[in-house]
C-alpha positions in Angstrom: 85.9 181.4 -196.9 83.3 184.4 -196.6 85.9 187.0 -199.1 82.5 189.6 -197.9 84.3 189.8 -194.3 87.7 189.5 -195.0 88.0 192.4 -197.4 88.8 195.7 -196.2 87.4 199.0 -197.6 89.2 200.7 -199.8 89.5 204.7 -200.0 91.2 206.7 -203.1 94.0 207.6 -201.8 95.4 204.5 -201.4 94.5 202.5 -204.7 97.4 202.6 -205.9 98.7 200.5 -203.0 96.0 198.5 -202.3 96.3 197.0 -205.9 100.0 197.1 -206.0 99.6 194.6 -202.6 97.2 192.5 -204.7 99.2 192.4 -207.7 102.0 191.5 -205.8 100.6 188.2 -204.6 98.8 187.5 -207.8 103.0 187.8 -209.3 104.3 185.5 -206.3 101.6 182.9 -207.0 101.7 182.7 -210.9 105.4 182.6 -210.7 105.0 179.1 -209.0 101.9 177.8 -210.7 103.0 178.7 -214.4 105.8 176.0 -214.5 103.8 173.7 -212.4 102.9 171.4 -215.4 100.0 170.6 -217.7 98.1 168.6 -214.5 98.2 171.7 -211.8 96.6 173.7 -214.9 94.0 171.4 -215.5 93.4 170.9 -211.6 92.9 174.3 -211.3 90.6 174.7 -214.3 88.4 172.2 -213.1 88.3 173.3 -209.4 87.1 177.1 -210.4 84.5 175.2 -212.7 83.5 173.0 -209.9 83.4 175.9 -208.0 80.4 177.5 -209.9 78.5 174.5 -211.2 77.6 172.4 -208.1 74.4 172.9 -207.8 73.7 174.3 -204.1 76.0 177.2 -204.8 74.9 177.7 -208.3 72.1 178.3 -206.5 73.1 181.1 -204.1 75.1 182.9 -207.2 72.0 182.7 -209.0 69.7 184.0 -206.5 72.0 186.7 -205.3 73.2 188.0 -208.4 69.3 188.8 -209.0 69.0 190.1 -205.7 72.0 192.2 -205.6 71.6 193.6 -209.6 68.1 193.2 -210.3 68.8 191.8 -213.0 67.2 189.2 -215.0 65.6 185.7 -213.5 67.9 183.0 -211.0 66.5 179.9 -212.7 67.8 181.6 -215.7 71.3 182.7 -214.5 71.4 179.1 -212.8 70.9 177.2 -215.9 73.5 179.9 -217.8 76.3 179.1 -215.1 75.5 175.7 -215.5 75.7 175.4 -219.4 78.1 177.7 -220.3 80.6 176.5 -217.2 80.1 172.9 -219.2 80.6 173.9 -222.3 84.2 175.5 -222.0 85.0 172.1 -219.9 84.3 170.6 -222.9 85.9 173.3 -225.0 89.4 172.6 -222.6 89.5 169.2 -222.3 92.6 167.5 -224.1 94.1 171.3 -224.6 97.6 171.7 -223.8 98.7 175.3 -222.6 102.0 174.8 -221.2 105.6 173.4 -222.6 106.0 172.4 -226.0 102.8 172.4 -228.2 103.6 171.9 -231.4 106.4 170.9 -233.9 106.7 171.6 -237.6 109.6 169.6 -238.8 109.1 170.5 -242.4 109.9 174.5 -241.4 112.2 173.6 -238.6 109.3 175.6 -235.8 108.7 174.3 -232.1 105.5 176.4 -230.4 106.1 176.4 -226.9 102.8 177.6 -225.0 103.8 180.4 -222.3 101.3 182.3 -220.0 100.6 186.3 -220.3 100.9 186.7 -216.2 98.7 188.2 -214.2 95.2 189.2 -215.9 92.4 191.5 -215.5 89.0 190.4 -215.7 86.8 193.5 -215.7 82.9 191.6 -216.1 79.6 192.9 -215.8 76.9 193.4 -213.6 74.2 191.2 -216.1 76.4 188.2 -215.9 78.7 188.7 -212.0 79.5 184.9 -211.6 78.7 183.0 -215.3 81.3 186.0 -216.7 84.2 185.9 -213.9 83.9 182.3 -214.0 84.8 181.7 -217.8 87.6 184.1 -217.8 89.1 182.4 -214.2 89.1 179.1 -215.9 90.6 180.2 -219.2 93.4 181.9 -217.0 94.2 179.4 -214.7 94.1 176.8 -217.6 96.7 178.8 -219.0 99.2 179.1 -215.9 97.9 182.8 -215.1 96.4 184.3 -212.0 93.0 186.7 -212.3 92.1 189.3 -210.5 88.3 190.6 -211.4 87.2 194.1 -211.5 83.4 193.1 -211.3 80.7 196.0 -211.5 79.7 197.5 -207.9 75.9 195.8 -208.4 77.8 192.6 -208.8 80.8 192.5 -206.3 78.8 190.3 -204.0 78.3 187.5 -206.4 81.7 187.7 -207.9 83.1 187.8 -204.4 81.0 184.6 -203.2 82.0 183.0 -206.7 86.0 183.7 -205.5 85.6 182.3 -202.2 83.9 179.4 -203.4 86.4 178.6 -206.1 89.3 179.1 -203.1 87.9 176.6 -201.4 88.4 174.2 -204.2 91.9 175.5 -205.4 92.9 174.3 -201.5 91.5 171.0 -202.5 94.4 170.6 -205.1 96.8 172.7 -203.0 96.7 175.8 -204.9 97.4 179.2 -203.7 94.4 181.2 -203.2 96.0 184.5 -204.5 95.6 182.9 -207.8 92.2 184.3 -207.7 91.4 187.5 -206.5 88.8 190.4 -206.7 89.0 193.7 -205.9 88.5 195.2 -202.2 85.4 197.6 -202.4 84.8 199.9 -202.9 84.3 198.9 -206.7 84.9 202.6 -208.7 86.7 203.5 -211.8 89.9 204.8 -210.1 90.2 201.4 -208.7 89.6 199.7 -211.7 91.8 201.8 -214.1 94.9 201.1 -211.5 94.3 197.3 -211.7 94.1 197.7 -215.6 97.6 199.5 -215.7 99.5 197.4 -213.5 98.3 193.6 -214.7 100.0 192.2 -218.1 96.8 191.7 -220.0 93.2 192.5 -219.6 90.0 191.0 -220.7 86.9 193.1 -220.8 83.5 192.6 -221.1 80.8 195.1 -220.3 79.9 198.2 -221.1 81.8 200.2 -223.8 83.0 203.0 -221.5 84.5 199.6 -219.8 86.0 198.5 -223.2 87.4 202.2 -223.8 89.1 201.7 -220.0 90.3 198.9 -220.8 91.9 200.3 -224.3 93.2 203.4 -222.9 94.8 201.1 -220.4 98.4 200.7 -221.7 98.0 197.4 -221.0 97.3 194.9 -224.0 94.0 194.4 -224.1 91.1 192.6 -225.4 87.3 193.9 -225.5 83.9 192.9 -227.0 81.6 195.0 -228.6 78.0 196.2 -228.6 75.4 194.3 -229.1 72.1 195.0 -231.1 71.1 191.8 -232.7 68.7 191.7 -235.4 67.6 188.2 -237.1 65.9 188.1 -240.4 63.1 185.6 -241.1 62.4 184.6 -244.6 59.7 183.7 -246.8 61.0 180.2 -246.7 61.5 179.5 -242.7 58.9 177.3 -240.7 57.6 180.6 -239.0 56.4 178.2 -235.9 60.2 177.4 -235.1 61.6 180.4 -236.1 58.8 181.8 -233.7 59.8 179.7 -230.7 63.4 180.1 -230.9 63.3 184.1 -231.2 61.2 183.9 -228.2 63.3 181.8 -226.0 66.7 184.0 -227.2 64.5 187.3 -226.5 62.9 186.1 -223.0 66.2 184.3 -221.8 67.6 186.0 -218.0 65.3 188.8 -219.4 67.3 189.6 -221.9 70.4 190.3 -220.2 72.7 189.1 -223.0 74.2 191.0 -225.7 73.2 188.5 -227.8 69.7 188.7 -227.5 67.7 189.9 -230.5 66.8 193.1 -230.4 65.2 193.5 -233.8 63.3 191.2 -235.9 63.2 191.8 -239.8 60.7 189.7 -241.5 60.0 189.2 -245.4 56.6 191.2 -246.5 55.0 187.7 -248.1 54.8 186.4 -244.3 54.7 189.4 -242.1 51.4 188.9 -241.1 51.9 184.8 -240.3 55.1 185.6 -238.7 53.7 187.9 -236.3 51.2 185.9 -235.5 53.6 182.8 -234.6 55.2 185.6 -232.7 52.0 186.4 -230.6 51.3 182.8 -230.3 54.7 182.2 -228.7 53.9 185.2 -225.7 54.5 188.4 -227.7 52.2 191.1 -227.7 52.3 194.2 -230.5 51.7 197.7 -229.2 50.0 200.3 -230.6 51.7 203.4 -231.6 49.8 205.3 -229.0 51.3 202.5 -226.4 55.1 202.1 -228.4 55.3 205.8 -227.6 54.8 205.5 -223.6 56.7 202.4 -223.7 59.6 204.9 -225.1 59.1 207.3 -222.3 59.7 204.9 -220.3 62.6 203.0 -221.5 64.6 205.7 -222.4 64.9 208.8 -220.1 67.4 212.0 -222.0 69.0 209.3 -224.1 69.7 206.7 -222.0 68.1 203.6 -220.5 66.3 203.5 -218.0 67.6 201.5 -215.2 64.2 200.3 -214.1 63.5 199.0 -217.3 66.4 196.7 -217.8 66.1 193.0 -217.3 63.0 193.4 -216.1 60.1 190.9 -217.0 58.0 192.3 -219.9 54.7 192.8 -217.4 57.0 194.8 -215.1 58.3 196.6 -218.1 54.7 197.2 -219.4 53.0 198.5 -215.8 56.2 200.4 -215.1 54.8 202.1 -218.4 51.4 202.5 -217.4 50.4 199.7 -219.9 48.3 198.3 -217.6 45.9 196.3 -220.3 49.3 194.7 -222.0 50.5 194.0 -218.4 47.5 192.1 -217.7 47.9 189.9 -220.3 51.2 188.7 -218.8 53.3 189.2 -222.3 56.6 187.3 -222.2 58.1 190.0 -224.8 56.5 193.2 -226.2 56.7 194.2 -229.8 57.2 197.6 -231.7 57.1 198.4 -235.3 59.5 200.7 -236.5 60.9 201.8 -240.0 63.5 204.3 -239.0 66.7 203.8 -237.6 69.4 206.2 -235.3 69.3 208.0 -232.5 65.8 209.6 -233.1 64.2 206.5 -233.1 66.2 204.4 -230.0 63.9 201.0 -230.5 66.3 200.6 -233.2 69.0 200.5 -230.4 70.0 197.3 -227.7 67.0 197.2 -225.1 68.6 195.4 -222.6 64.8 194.2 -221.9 62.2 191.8 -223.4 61.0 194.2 -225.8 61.2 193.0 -229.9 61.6 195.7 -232.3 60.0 194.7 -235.8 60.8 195.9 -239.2 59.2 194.9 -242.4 61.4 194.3 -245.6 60.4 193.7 -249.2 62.5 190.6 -250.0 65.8 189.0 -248.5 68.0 191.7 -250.0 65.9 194.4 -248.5 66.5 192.6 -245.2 70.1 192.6 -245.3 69.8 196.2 -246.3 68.0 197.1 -243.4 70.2 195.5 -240.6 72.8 197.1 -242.3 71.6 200.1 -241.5 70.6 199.1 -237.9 74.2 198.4 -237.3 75.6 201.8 -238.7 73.7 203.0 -235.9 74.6 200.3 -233.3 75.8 197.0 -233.0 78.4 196.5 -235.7 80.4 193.2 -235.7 78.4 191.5 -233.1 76.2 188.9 -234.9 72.7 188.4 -237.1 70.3 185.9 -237.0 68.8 184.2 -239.7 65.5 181.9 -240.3 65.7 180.7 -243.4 65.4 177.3 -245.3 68.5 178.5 -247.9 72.3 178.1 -246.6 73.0 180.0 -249.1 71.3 182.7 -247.7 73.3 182.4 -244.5 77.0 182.7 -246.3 75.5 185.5 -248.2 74.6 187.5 -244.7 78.2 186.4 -243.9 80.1 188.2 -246.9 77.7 191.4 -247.2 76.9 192.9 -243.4 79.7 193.6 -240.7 79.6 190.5 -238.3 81.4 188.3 -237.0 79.0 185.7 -236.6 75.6 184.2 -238.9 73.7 182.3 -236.5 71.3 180.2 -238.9 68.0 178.6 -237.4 69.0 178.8 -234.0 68.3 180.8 -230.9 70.7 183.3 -230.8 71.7 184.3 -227.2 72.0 180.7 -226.5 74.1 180.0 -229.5 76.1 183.2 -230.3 78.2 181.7 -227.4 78.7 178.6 -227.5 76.2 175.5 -228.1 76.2 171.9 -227.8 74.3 172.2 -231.2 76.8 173.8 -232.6 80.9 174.4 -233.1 81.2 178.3 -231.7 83.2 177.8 -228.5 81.8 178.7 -225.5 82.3 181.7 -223.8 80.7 184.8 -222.8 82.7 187.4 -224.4 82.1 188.1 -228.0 84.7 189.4 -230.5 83.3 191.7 -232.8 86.4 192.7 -235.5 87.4 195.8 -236.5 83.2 196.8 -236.7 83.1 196.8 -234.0 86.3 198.7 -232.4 87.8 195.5 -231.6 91.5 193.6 -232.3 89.6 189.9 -232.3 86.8 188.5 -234.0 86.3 184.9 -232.5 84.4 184.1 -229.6 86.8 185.0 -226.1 89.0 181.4 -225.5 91.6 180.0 -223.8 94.4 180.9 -226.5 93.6 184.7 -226.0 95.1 183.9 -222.5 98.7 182.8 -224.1 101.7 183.6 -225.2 103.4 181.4 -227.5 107.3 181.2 -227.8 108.5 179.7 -231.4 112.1 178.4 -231.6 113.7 178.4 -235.0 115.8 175.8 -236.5 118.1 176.1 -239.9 116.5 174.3 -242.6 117.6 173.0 -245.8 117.4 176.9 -248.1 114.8 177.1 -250.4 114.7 179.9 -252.9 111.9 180.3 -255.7 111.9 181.2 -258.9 110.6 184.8 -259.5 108.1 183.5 -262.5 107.1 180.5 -260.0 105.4 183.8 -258.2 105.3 186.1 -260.5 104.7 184.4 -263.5 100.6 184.8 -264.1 100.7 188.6 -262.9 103.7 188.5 -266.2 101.6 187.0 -268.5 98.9 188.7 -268.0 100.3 192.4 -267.3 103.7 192.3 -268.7 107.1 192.7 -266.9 
């Protein structure tokens, strides 16, 4: 099905209809599919996952997403849709999302899982088929229909992605308006009208996108910023630590939100650390060169479009470093001490470009991503490199996150591993930090409703001192 010709252009003056039409069928469908049993769910989970993950259209998304964003690498976006598709698979399998999911005979409660309706998907231009896909398969596992409000840079992906996984809902005999995207073309008035008339909305994106998405009316759940900054310690194998920050920083170009942006390493081995950091591709400017790599990035405020996702050579000529450029960096590094604002490498980057701050000891560490995320990135996640758990829980119980990733790579972890037991998505929770209503990683049960029947029980009053008893005793009455 080529969606790209069969969707008609859309003017302003009739959004309101245009969505109403599309939200019509996406009601007609779900009506049928939510009561359809445990099996259609599953079929259509897997056929939107098939849809993305066989390799020859992998491909194409992969290669067109780059070409229609330019935006980070396709062997990079190809291994992400990959990974990430297999990984909620796993995450789903066994899950039961419709009828009757649990009984608790002790408190006389049956849980009876029912879908939210009709949701809207609202993904971004870094991620326009790995992003679309996840939240399709959560919804479908869950008897709902989508409809996606992709960015305008990546309606053509999301739009391939759609007819792709239509082909493989007819495979099962599944209604194609179960799936849908929005007609161009893609603008906020559009958007906003989709978010009001859908029952629940799932955002991810930009936090103008998240603020939509709140303002909405509609219940609604949306991520945060991102900012990452992971600590080394004195006590980490700087080689590995070295390798992994490398891989998380250089991954897609460092499209992902969970991408370290600063690095905070112990003073007793700053100077080894760095150097692992060199030997793993990175290359530290000079001030003189740290201040036209700012000019560059960052034009009245805001990031520069040309600069995003890039490769760090493109990043590094496009700021007329042309010595660093020819030594083909695969991240740049800056030294900073200040934080805000008035110094914006403290800020998400968007880019392969490492910001590095120097702290005294552990503690002074923690202190100083604290202060990174006052500015920016609150909730998100931190990174740690460290030999002591302890350390970890520590990080977990002092800074606003909602995540410690500990000796790992972050933008490949924060999400979702097969190393470790986050579940997989692409849409992180980041608590009330970070202006959200969830803290866990996006997943299939945001996507439900659940019903609870009640039945009489056998009464069971306490005693007041079975409750009250220790505040008495040690208080008074």
């Amino acid at each position: 099905m080529n969606v790209r010709a069969t969707v008609a252009e859309v003017t302003n003056s009739d959004v309101e209809q245009v969505v109403a039409e599309l939200v019509a069928r996406a009601r007609a469908a779900q009506r049928n599919f939510e009561f359809a049993g445990q099996d259609a769910l599953d079929a259509a989970a897997d056929a939107a996952a098939w849809a993305i993950m066989e390799p020859a259209r992998n491909r194409r998304l992969a290669e067109l997403a780059v070409a229609d964003t330019g935006l980070g690498n396709a062997d990079d976006k190809f291994r992400k849709n990959y990974r990430k598709t297999l990984g909620l698979l796993r995450d789903l399998r066994g899950q039961k999302t419709c009828g009757v999911v649990a009984r608790d005979e002790a408190n006389g409660i049956v849980e009876i899982a029912r879908a939210v309706g009709v949701v809207a998907a609202v993904t971004p231009s870094t991620n326009p088929a790995a992003t679309p896909a996840n939240k399709i398969i959560n919804a479908l596992k869950c008897g709902n229909a989508v409809i996606v409000a992709p960015s305008p840079k990546g309606y053509t992906s999301c739009a391939l992605l759609i007819g792709f996984i239509h082909e493989q809902l007819a495979k099962a005999g599944l209604s194609p308006d179960l799936v849908q995207v929005l007609p161009p073309p893609i603008n906020k008035a559009a958007t906003a009208e989709l978010l009001r008339q859908c029952d629940l909305v799932v955002a991810t994106g930009s936090q103008a996108n998240v603020r939509m998405a709140y303002a909405s009316g509609t219940p609604a759940f949306g991520v945060g910023a991102g900012n990452v900054a992971s600590i080394v310690t004195a006590s980490a194998p700087l080689d590995e630590a070295a390798r992994k920050i490398a891989l998380s920083k250089t991954f897609d170009n460092a499209t992902s939100c969970s991408s370290e942006n600063s690095v905070v390493i112990e003073d007793a081995i700053y100077q080894p650390m760095l150097a692992a950091l060199a030997a793993h591709g990175g290359v530290l400017l000079t001030d003189d060169d740290k201040a036209r790599l700012q000019a560059a990035m960052w034009h009245d405020g805001k990031l520069a479009a040309d600069c995003t996702a890039k490769s760090a050579t493109q990043i590094a000529r496009l700021a007329g470093l042309d010595d660093v450029a020819a030594r083909e960096p695969a991240f740049l590094m800056v030294g900073e001490t200040g934080f805000g604002a008035e110094h914006p490498f403290s800020g998400e980057k968007l880019s392969p470009v490492l910001t590095v701050y120097r702290a005294r000891d552990f503690d002074d560490a923690a202190g100083i991503v604290r202060r990174i995320y006052a500015y920016m990135g609150a909730g998100h996640s931190v990174g740690l490199h460290s030999n002591d758990p302890d350390e970890a829980v520590r990080l977990g119980t002092s800074l606003p996150v909602a995540r410690v990733i500990a000796n790992q790579a972050h933008c490949l972890a924060t999400g979702g591993n097969f190393d470790n037991g986050l579940p997989f998505s692409l849409s992180m929770g980041c608590g009330t930090w970070g202006r959200n209503n969830f803290s866990a990683n996006l997943g299939f049960r945001q996507y439900l409703n659940t019903t609870r029947v009640a039945f009489p029980v056998e009464e069971r009053v306490p005693e007041l001192d079975d409750l009250l008893g220790d505040f008495f005793a040690r208080y008074g009455r």
